[in-house]
N, C-alpha and C positions, 0 to 999 in steps of 0.2 A: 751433194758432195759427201763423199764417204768420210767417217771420223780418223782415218791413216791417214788421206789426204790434207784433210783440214788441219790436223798436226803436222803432217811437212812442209804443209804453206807456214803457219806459224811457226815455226822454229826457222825458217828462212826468213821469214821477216824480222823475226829476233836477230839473226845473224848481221841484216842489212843494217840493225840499229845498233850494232858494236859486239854483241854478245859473242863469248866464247860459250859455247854447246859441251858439255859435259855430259855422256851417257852413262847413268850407274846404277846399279843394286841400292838404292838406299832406305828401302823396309817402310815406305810410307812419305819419305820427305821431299828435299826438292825442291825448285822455283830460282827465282832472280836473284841476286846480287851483285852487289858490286866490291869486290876488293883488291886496295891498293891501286885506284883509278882504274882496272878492270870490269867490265860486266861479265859476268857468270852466268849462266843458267844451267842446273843442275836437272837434269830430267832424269825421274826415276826409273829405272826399270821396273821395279817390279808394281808398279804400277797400270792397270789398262789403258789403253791407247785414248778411250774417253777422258779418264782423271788427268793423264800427261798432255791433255789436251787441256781442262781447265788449269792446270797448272800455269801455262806458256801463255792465255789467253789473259789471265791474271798480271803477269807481270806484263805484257804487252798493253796492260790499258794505263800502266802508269807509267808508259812514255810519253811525253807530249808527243814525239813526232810519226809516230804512230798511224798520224791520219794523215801524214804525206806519202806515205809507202802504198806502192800499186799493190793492191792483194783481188782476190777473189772476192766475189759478190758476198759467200758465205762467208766466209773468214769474217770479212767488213761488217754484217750485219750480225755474227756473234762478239764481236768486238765492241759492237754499237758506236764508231768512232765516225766522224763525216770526215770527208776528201778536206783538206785545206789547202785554200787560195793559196 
């Protein structure tokens, strides 16, 4: 699976777990948060589609629920998360 791919899986996944998607210019920064009961994720633009991909992968492993969401094989195993019962 291509690294475009694998980043629109993962930002969809992020979306399924609350996350608001913010796309922007941000010179290197970026990633999860959460404000005012919010989740965020700020995906940088100017960033390559690899880094914006460690970026999302990142904040996706510090969801518990993470491993209940249907994803791709690939997604799942850069994730390293198991399916839960």
């Amino acid at each position: 699976m291509h690294t475009v791919e694998l980043l629109e899986h993962a930002l969809d996944a992020a979306v399924r777990l609350g996350y608001t998607i913010r796309q922007e210019p941000l010179a290197g920064g970026g990633g999860g948060c959460e404000l005012k009961g919010r989740k965020l994720f700020f995906l940088d633009l100017d960033l390559e589609p690899a880094e914006q991909l460690e970026q999302i992968v990142d904040t996706l492993r510090r969801e518990p629920a993470t491993g209940s969401l249907p994803m791709p094989g690939g997604l799942r195993q850069m994730l390293n998360v198991r399916i839960s019962a």
